[in-house]
C-alpha positions as protocol buffer text, in pm:
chain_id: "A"
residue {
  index: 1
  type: UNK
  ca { x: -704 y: 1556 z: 55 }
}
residue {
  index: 2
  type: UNK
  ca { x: -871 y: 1239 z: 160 }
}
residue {
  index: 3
  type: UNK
  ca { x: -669 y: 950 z: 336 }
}
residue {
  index: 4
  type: UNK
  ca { x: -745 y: 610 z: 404 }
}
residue {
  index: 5
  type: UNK
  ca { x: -664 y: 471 z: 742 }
}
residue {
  index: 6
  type: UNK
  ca { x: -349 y: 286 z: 725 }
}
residue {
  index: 7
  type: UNK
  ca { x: -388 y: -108 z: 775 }
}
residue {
  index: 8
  type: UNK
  ca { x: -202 y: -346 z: 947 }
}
residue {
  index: 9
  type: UNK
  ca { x: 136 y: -506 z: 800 }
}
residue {
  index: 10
  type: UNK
  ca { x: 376 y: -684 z: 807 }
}
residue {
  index: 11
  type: UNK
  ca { x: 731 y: -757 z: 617 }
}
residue {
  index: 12
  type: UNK
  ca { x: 780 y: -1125 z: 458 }
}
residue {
  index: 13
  type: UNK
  ca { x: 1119 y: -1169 z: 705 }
}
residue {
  index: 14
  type: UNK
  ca { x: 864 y: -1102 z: 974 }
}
residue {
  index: 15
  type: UNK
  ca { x: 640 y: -1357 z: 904 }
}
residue {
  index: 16
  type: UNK
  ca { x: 589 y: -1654 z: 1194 }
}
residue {
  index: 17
  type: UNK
  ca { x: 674 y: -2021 z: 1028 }
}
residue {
  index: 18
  type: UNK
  ca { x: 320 y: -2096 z: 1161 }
}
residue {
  index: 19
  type: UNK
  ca { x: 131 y: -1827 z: 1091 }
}
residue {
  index: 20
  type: UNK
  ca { x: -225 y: -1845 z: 910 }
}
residue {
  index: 21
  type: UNK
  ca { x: -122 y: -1725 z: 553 }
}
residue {
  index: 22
  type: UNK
  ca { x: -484 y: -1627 z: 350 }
}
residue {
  index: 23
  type: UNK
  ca { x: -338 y: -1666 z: -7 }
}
residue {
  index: 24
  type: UNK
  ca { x: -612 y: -1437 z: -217 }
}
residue {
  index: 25
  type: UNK
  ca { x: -474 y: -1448 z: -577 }
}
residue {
  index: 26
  type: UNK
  ca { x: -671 y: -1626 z: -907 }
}
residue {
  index: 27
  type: UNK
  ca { x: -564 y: -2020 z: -938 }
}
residue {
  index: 28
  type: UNK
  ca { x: -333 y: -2010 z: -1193 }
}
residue {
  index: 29
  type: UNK
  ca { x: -156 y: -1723 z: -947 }
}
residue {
  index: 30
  type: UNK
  ca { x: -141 y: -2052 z: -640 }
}
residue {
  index: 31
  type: UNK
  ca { x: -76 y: -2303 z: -902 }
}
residue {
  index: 32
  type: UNK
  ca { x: 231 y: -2125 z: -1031 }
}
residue {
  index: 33
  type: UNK
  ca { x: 361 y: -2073 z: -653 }
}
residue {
  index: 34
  type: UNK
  ca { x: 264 y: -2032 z: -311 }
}
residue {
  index: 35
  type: UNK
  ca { x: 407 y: -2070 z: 46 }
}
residue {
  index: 36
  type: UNK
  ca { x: 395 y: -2409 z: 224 }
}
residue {
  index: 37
  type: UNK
  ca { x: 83 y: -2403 z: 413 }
}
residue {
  index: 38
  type: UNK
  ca { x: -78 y: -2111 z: 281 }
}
residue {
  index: 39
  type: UNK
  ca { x: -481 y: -2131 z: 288 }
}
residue {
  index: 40
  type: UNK
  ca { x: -597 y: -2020 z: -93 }
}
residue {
  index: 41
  type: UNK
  ca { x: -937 y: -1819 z: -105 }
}
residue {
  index: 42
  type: UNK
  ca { x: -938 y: -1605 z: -419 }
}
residue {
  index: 43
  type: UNK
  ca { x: -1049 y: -1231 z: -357 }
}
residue {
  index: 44
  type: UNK
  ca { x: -1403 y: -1261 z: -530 }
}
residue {
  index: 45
  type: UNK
  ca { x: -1494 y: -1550 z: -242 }
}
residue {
  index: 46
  type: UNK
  ca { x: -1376 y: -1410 z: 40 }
}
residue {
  index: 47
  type: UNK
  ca { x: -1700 y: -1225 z: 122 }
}
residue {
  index: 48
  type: UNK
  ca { x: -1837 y: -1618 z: 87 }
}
residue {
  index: 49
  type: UNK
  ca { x: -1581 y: -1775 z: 307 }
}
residue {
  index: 50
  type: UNK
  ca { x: -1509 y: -1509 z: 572 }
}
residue {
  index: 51
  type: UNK
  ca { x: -1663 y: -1783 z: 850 }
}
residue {
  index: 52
  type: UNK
  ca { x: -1378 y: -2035 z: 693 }
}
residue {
  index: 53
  type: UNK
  ca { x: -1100 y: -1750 z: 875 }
}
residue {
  index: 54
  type: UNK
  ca { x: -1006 y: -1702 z: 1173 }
}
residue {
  index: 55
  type: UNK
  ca { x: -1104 y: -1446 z: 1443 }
}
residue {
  index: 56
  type: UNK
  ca { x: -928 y: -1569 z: 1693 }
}
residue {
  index: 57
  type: UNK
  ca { x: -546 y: -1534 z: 1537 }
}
residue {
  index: 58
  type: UNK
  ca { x: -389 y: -1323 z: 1311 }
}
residue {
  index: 59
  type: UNK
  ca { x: -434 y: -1381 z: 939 }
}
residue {
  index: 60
  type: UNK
  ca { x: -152 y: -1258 z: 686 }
}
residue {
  index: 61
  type: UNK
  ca { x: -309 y: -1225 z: 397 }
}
residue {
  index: 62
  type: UNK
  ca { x: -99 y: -1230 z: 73 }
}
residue {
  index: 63
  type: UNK
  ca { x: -154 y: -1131 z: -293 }
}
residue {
  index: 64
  type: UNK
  ca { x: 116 y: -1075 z: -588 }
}
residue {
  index: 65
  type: UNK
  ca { x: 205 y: -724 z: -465 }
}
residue {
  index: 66
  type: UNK
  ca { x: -7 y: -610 z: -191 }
}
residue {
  index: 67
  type: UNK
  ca { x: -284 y: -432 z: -351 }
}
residue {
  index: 68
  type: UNK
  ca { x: -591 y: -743 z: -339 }
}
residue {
  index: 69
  type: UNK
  ca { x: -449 y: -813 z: -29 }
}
residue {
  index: 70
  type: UNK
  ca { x: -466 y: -469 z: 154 }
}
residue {
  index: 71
  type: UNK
  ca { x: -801 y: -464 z: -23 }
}
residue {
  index: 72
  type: UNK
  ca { x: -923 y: -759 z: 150 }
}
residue {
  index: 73
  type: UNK
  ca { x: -780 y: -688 z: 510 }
}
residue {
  index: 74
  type: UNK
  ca { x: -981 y: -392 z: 489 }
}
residue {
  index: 75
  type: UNK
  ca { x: -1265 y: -563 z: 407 }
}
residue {
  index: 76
  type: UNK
  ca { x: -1199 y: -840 z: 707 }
}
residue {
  index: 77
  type: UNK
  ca { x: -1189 y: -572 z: 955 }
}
residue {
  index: 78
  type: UNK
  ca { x: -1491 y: -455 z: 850 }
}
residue {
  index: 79
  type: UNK
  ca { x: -1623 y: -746 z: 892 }
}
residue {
  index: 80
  type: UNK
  ca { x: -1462 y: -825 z: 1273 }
}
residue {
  index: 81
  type: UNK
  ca { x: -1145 y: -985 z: 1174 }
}
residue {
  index: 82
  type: UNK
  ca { x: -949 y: -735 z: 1345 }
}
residue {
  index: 83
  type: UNK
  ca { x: -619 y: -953 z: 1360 }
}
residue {
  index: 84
  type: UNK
  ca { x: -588 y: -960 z: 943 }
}
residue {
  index: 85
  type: UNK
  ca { x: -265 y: -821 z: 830 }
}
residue {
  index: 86
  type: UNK
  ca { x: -131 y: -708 z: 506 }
}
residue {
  index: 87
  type: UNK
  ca { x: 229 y: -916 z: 361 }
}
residue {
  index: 88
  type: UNK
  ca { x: 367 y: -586 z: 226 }
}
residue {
  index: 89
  type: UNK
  ca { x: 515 y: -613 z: -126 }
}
residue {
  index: 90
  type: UNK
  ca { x: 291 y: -962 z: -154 }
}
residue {
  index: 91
  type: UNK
  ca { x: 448 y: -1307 z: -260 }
}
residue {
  index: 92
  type: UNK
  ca { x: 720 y: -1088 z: -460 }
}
residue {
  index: 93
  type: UNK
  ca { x: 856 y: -964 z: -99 }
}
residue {
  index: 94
  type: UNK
  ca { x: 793 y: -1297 z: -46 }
}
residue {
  index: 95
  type: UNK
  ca { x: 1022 y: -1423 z: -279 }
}
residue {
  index: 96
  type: UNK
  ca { x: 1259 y: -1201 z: -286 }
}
residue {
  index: 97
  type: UNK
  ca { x: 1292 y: -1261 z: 72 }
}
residue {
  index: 98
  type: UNK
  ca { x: 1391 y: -1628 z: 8 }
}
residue {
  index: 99
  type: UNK
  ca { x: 1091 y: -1756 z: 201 }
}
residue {
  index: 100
  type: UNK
  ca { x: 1030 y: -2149 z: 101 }
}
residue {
  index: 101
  type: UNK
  ca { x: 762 y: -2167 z: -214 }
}
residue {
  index: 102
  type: UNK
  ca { x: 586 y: -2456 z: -348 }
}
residue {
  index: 103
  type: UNK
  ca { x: 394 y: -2511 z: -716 }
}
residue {
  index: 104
  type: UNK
  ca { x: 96 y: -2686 z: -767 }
}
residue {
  index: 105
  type: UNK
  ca { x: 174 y: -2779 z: -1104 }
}
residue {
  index: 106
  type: UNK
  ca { x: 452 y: -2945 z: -1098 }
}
residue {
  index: 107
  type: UNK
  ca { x: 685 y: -2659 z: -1208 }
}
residue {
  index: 108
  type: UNK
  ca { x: 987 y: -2449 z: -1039 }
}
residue {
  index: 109
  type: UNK
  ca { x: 778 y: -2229 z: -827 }
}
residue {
  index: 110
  type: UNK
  ca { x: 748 y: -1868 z: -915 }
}
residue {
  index: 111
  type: UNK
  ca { x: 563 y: -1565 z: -864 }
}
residue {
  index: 112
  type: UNK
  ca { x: 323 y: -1440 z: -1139 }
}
């Protein structure tokens, strides 16, 4: 009956080595496992931070599946980040892929 308009996204094989990677999940999400380089804002700051992202670039941002994340490129281009980008199937895809991840606790990083 009612659709919402699709968003931007993108594949984790299709992902740029440099590209700005807006990691959204909770802490103990990052601390169990991220990708190198990744920027962390939680979801519930973003509205906070939103000066601390780009305009000028395009932003992949990344949750555990894709749902926060699709959530929160809708809200950036609301909000005239009009480059943001969903990571379809989040940092699962991302895994799965075999894309390089790093813990911040020390441990074998994983996705959780």
């Amino acid at each position: 009956m009612f659709s919402r308009p699709s968003l931007p996204s993108t594949t984790a094989g299709d992902v740029a080595d440099d590209a700005y990677l807006l990691d959204v999940r909770e802490d103990d999400e990052w601390q169990a496992g991220h990708a190198p380089g990744a920027v962390h804002v939680p979801m519930m700051l973003i509205p906070q931070r939103i000066d601390d992202i780009p305009a000028d670039r395009d932003v992949v941002v990344v949750c555990r599946v894709g749902g926060r994340s699709a959530q929160v490129v809708a809200f950036l281009q609301q909000n005239g980040r009009e480059r943001a980008i969903n990571l379809e199937g989040g940092m699962q895809s991302w895994a799965a892929a075999g894309k390089p991840m790093v813990s911040g606790d020390g441990g074998v990083p994983r996705v959780i």
